[in-house]
N, C-alpha and C positions, 0 to 999 in steps of 0.2 A: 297807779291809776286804775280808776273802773273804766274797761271799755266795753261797749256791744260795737258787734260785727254786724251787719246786715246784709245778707245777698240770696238775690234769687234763688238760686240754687245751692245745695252745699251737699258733700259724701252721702252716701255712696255714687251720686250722680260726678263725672270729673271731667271736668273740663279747665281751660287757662284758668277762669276766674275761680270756680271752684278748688282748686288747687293752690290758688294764691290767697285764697282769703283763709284757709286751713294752715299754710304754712304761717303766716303772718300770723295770725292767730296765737297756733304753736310757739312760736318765735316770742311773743310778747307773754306767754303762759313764763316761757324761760328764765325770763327777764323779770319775774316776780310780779308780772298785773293781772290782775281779775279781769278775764275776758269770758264773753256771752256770744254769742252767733244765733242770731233768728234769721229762721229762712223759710220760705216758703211748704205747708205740708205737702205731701205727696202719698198720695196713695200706694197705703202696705205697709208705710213709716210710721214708727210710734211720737208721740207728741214731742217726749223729750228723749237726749241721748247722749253720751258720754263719746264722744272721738278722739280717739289718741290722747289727747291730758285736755280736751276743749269741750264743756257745756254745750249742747246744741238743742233749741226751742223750733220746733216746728210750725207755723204757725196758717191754721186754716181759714182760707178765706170764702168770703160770696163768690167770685169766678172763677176762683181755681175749683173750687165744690160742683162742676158741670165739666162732668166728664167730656161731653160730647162737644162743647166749645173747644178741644185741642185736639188736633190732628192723632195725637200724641197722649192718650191722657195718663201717660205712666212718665211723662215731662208736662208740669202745670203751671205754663208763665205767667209768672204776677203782669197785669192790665199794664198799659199808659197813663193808667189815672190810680188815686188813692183808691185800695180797697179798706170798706170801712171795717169790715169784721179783721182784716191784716194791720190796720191802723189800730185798731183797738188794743188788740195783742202785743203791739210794739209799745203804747202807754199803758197797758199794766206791766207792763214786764220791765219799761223805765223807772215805774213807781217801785215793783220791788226791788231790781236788783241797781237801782240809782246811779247808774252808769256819767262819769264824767266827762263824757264826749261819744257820739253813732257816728260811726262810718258807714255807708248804705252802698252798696254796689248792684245797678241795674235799676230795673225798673220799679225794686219794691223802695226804692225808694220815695218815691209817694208816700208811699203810706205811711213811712217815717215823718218825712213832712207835716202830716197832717196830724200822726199821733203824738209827736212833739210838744206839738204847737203849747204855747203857753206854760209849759215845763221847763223853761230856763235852761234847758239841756243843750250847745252846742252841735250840729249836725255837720261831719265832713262828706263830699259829695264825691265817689270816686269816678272817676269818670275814663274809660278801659275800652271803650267804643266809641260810636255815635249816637244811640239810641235816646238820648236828652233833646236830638234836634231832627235826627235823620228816622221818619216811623218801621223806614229797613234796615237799619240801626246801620247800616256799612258805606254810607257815604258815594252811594255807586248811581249813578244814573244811567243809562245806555251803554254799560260795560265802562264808563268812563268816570274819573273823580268830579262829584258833581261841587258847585260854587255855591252851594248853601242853600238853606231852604227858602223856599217860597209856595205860597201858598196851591196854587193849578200848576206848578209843575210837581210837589208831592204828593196832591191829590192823585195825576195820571200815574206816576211812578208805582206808587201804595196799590193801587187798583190793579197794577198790573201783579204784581206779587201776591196780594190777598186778596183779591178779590175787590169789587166797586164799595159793596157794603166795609166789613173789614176794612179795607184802607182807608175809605173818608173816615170812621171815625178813628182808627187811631193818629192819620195824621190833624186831626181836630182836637186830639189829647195832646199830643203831643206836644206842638205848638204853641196852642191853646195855654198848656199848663207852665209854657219856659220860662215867662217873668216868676209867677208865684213862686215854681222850684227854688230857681236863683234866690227868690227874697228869703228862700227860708235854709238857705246853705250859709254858714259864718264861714267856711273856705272850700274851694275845689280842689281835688286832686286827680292828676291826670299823671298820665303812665308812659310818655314823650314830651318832647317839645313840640311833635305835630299836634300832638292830641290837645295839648295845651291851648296852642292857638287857634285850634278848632272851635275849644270849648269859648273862648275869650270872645271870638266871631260872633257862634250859632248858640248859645246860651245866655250869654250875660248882655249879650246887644240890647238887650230891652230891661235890664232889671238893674241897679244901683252897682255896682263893680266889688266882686268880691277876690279878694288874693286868692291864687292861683300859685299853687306848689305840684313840681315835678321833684315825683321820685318813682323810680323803675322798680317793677316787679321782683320778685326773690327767684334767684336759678331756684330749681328745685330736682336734686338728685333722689332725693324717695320719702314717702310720704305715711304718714302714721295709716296703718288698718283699721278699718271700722267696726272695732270690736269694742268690749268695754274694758273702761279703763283701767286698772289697778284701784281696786279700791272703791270706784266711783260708785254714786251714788245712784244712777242713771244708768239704761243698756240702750244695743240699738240691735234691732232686729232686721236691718235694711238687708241682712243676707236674704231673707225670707219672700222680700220680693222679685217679683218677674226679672229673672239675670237679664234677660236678653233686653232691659229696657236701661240697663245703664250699663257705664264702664266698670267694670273690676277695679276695687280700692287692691294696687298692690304693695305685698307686705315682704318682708325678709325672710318667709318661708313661700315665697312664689318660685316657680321652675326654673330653671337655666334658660336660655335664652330659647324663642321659639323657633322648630325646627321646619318654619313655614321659610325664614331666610336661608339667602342664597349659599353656601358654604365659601363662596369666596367674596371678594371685597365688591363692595354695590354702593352706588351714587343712592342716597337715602333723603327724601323728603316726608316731613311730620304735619300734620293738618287734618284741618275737615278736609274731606275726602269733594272739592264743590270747586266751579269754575273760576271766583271769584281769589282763588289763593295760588291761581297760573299751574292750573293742571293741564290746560291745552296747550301752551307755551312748552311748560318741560318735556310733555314726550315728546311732540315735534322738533325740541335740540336735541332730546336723545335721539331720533333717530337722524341726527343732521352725522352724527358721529361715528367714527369706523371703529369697528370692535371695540366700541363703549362695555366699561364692564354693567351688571345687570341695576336695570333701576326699581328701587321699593319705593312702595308709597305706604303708608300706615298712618291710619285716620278714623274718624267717623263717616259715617257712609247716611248723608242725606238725600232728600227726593231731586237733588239737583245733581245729585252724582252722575258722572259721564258715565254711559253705559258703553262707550266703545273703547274701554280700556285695553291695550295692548295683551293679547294674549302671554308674549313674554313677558312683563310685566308683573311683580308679585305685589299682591294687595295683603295686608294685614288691616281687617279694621275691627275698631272694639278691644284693645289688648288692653291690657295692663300699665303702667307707668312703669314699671320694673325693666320690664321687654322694650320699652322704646327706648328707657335708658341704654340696655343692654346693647340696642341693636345699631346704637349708635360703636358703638366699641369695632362693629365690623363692615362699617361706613369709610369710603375716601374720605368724602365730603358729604357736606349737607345743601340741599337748596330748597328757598323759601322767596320763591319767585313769583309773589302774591301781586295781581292786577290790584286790587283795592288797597286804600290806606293802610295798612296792617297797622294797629296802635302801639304795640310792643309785644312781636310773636315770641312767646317761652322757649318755643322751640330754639332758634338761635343757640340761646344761652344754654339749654341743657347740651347742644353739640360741642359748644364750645368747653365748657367742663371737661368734658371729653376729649379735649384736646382735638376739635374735629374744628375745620373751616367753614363756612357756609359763603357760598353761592347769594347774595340778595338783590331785590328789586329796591330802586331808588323811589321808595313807596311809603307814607305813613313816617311810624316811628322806626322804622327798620335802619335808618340811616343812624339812631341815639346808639344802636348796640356795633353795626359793622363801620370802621373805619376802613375804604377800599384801598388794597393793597397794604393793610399794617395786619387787620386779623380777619379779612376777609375778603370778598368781593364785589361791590355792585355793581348792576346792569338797569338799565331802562327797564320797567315794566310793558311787558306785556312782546319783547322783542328778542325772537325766538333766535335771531342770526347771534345776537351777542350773549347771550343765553349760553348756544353752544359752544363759540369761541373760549369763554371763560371755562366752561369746562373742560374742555380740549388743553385750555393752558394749565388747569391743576394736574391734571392726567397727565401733561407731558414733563411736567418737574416737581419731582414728589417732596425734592429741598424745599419748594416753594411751601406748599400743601405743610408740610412739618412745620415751616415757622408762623405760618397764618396761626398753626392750631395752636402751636406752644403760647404764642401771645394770647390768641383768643382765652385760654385757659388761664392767664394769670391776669387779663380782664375780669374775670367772673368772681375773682375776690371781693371786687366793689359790690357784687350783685347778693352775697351771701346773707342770710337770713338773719343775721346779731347786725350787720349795720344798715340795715334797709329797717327793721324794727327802731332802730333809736330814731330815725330818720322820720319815722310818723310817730314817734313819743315827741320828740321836739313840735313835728307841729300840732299835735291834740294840745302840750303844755301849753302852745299858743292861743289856743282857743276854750280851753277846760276853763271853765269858772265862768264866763262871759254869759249874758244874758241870752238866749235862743233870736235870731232874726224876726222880729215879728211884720206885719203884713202894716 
């Protein structure tokens, strides 16, 4: 099969999605298909580029080309709405490389949409967040999981985050545009059975009903370097840009583990470094605990980052993938005691590889990856007393702690990269050939 990838972002920038549409990518390069990735340009980046054995098309748009429209302009989010110069790029690029079915992940999705259109080409719509219905894409209202959107209360919400301007219009895209997306998706795919029924809820409520397929993300223990490929046709010169504005693609000639961890064993949590993923929650059960051994946090460090982080306390942000794998190795445990939905945190699964436990909140899809007390543990969201208990009980029986991981660990067989690939070959063959959704 011809596939094109589509997502917002893609390497040297890394993050969940990032990372998952690379492996998967990968994964079906393996498998013998012709696979394309357009993603959004980014200033510094050359147009096109060769990553790990995967084509990748950069694709410049009308507002990601204003710098000064992003907080950020070394991260350039694709709009709420079709960009038409992003749309455009996405139909010549179906016309050459005549792709038998687009997966689109995030926002640029629009734009696929609309450069589709009347191209016969099938569109799967991933869906790995909120951001199809929620304009703060995380489902959260006043610290709490909000009951779906409506119009004056994500207007208030949106405004409070971006701003009055900023928020009305994206949540008037957003919204605005859910029937049309919907009519132009032939299936969703979503990354839990929360997300699932999120998307069944807050997307499809108003547009003809499209099937709806769950399949979970790929662990990923390490990830191809953004060099070029052997042979390729294509280079990428993403080293050449601003370090400090993305993570480090890490490679098998990366360092030994970083010498910022603790030397002895530490309660380890992996995320954006932001309120929203129960970073107020965990220290408050770490310090509920008596001579807890040392807790890490290692993340991205956003404008919502707490700034009263515990001096004991070791921060790594910005690392590597290599190093968080690694630093799982010198982890009791893991916890991923996130107040919001979490749709299917990666994190989990790469602890679990590792034969490590994780600690979760009964939140999102975090319940499809931990079974409590077979390969892990959950608690209430956002409740710091059961929080500690459960870490007090892996601490206090380390048989215990062993058999969560050992299972956890032979869980993640399901999750590996050769059967999560056939898994969306089944359903592209479902939908490959089929006429595109029209309006």
């Amino acid at each position: 099969m011809r596939i094109l990838l589509a997502s917002d972002f893609f390497a040297p920038h890394v993050g969940g999605v990032e990372l998952q549409v690379q492996a998967l990518a990968e994964a079906l390069k393996t498998a013998g298909h012709d696979v394309v990735v357009a993603t959004v340009r980014q200033a510094g980046l050359p147009a096109r580029a060769t990553i790990g054995a995967v084509d990748v098309v950069r694709l410049p748009g009308l507002t990601t080309g204003v710098p000064w429209f992003f907080g950020n302009p070394a991260r350039r989010y694709h709009p709420p709405v079709p960009d038409p110069r992003i749309a455009l790029g996405i139909r010549r690029l179906a016309r050459s490389f005549r792709p038998d079915v687009v997966q689109s992940h995030g926002w640029i999705a629009h734009s696929c949409a609309l450069g589709l259109m009347r191209t016969g080409i099938p569109m799967m719509l991933s869906v790995r967040d909120y951001g199809y219905a929620c304009a703060t894409r995380n489902l959260l209202l006043d610290g709490q999981i909000c009951s779906g959107p409506e119009l004056i209360k994500c207007l208030r919400h949106a405004g409070k985050v971006y701003g009055p301007a900023k928020g009305a219009a994206a949540v008037t895209a957003v919204l605005g545009l859910r029937p049309w997306l919907a009519r132009r998706t032939a299936v969703i795919h979503a990354v839990s059975s929360y997300v699932a029924s999120i998307a069944t809820r807050d997307i499809l409520q108003s547009a003809a009903r499209r099937p709806v397929v769950v399949i979970p993300d790929i662990v990923i223990e390490k990830i191809a370097s953004a060099t070029p490929a052997a042979g390729g046709a294509m280079t990428d010169r993403a080293s050449r840009s601003d370090p400090s504005s993305v993570m480090p693609v890490a490679t098998g000639s990366a360092p030994a583990s970083d010498p910022r961890l603790p030397a002895s064993p530490y309660i380890l949590f992996v995320g954006a470094l932001q309120p929203h993923k129960g970073l107020g929650p965990l220290i408050a059960a770490h310090r509920l605990l008596v001579d807890p051994p040392p807790l890490v946090l290692i993340g991205t460090r956003w404008p919502d980052t707490p700034t009263d982080i515990p001096a004991d306390v070791t921060v790594l942000s910005d690392v590597g993938h290599r190093t968080v794998m690694e630093a799982w190795d010198g982890a009791v445990f893991g916890v991923a005691p996130s107040i919001w939905p979490d749709p299917l945190p990666g994190v989990i699964r790469e602890a679990m590889v590792r034969g490590k436990p994780v600690i979760g909140s009964r939140a999102g899809g975090i319940s499809d990856i931990i079974e409590d007390g077979v390969n892990g543990i959950l608690v209430p969201p956002g409740d710091v007393v059961e929080l500690a208990a459960a870490m007090r009980r892996l601490l206090d029986d380390p048989e215990l702690c062993r058999r969560l991981g050992e299972r956890g660990r032979a869980d993640t067989l399901a999750y590996q990269a050769a059967p999560i690939a056939a898994r969306f070959l089944e359903a592209y063959a479902a939908i490959a050939g089929e006429r595109a959704v029209q309006p």
